[in-house]
Structure formats: structure tokens, C-alpha cells
N, C-alpha and C positions, 0 to 999 in steps of 0.2 A: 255674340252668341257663344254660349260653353257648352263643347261636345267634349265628354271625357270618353273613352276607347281604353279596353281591358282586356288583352287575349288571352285566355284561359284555355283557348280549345285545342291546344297541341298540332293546330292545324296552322301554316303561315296563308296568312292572308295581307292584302297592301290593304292596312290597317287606315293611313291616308284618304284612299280611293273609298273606303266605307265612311267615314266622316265627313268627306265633300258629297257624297248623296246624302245624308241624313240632313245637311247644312243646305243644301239645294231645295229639299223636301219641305224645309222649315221656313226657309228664304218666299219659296212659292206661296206657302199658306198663308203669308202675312205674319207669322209669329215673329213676337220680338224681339231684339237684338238681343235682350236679357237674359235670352230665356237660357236655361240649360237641360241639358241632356246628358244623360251616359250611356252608351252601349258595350255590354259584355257577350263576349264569346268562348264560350262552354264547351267541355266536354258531352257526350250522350249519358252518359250516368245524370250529371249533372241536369240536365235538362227534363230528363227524366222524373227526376227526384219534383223537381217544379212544376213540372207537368202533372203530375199526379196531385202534390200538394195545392195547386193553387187551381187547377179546372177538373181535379176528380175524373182524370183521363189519365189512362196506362199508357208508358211508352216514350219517346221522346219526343219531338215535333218540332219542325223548322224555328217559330221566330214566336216569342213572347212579349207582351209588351204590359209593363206595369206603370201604371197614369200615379202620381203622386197625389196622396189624401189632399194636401192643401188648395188646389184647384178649384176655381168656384163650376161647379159640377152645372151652374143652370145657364153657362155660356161658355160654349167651347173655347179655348185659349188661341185659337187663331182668329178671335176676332183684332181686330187692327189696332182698338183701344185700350191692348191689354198690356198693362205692366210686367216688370220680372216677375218669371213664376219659377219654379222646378220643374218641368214637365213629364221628368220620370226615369225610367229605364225601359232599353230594350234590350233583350238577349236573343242572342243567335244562336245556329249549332249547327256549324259549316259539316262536321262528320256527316249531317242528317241533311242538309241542305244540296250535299254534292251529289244523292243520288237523282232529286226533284232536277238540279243543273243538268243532266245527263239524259234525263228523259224526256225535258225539254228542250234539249241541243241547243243550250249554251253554254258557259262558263260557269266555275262557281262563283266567282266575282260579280258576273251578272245575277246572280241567285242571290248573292248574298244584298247586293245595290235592291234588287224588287223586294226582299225581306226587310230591308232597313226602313224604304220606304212606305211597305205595310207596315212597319210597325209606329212610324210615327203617325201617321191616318190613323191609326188606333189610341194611342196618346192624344191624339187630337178631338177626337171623341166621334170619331168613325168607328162603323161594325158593318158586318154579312152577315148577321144573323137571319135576317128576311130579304127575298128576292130583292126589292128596291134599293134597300140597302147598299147589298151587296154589290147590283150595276152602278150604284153614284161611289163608292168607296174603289171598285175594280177602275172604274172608269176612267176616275181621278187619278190613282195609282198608273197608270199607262200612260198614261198623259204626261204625269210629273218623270215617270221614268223616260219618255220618248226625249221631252225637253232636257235632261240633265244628260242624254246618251248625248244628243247635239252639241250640247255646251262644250260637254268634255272633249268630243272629236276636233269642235271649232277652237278651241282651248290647245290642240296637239300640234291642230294643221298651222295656228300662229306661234308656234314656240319654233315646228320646224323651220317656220319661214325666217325666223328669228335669229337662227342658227346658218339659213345657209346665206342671208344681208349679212350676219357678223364676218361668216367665212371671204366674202366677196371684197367688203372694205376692206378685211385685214390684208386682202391679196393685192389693192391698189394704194397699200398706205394711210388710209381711212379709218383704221382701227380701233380701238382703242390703244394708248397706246402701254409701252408694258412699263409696270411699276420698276423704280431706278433700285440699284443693285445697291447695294453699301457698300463701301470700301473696306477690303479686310486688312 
């Protein structure tokens, strides 16, 4: 799977940590290895500009997603039997995103992980436009976000454990051992 990642927003973000959601997100739905994706992250002029041009709304607004024309429109791409596709772009706008993180009391990074993965649910040919909708699209969004929060901690807690088995052997001679010096 190709996640390309573009940071535009003058904002630093662990640019990583937004690519392994979007890749988790994509991994869950069943889309294919092939598929590709790119996410961009913008300034608010920038978003702005998009915003207006492409949903005829003033302003800027957290998280965009544009589904690429060549998509067969009458089956979603996460069905299981789907070839390479392009699935599209999503854009972010962490400036606009960090007040939504604040009043939610969390991170922007967690703002920006539930934005990534709203936005591929919408590439995928999810909406909230109408109540049901939006409970099967939110639903699923929590879900995919609760699963990839786990992953990532259980992904932390075996890296740490990783580090203090290497610290342990290398204290009893078990270490690896250290590459030979060259003679000068």
C-alpha cells in the first residue's frame, strides 16, 4: 500500500504516526495492498480556498477528502475483490484542527489520527449526510480509531520490553555482540 504524506501546514506534526493511521484504517477495510493514497496538510488560507471551491462553504474546515474519478462508483473499493485503484487524497489543516483537539481534550495528533481516519471512510464511500449514515460511518470511525489506539500502545509496550531484554543480555554477556574495530 502507497501513502504518500506532504506537509504544507507550517505546523510539525509526526508525519509517521499520521500514515500508520491512515494504513491501519485501510488495512481494516479490507483495501488492497495496491491501493494508494496521499495526504496533504495545508495551511488555513489553503483550506480555505478548497473549502469554498469544492463544497461552496466559507471558511476553513478540519479534514477534506477527494475520492479519485477513476473508481468504479457502483462498489465501494473496500470490497475485498478490488484491484489497484488510486483512492485519492485527503487534506488536513492541523492550524484548524488544533482548536477541535483542545475542546475535546485531547492532542492534536489524536485529532489529526480521527481526521485521517474520517477521511479515508469517505474515500471509501462513506458519508453523514443523513442520521444513519452518519451512526454506521461515526461508529465505524471509533472503532477503527479505538483498535489502532491499542495497536499502537501494544506496538510501544513490546518495543519497550525489547529494550530493557536487550539492556539485560547485554549486562550478562548475551548481547549482541559489538561489531570488530579495524585496525588503524
Amino acid at each position: 500500500m502507497s501513502i504518500e504524506i506532504a506537509n504544507e501546514s507550517g505546523v510539525a506534526v509526526d508525519e509517521a504516526s499520521i500514515v500508520a493511521a491512515a494504513r491501519f484504517a485501510l488495512d481494516r477495510m479490507n483495501v488492497s495492498k495496491l491501493a494508494e493514497l496521499s495526504v496533504l496538510l495545508v495551511e488555513l488560507d489553503v483550506m480555505s480556498d478548497l473549502h469554498e471551491r469544492w463544497m461552496d462553504l466559507p471558511g476553513p474546515t478540519d479534514v477534506m477528502a477527494f475520492p479519485m474519478d477513476e473508481l468504479d462508483h457502483a462498489r465501494r473499493p473496500d470490497a475485498s475483490d478490488m484491484g489497484p485503484a488510486l483512492l485519492g487524497d485527503i487534506v488536513l489543516c492541523p492550524a484548524f484542527a488544533k482548536d477541535q483537539a483542545r475542546t475535546a481534550g485531547h492532542s492534536l495528533l489524536d485529532e489529526l489520527h480521527l481526521l485521517t481516519v474520517h477521511g479515508v471512510l469517505h474515500l471509501l464511500g462513506y458519508d453523514h449526510a443523513e442520521p444513519a449514515e452518519e451512526r454506521e460511518m461515526f461508529t465505524l470511525q471509533k472503532r477503527i480509531l479505538a483498535d489502532f489506539r491499542s495497536a499502537a500502545a501494544e506496538a510501544e509496550r513490546r518495543a519497550a520490553q525489547r529494550l530493557e531484554d536487550d539492556k539485560l543480555l547485554g549486562a550478562v554477556g548475551l548481547g549482541e555482540a559489538e561489531p570488530p574495530t579495524p585496525n588503524a
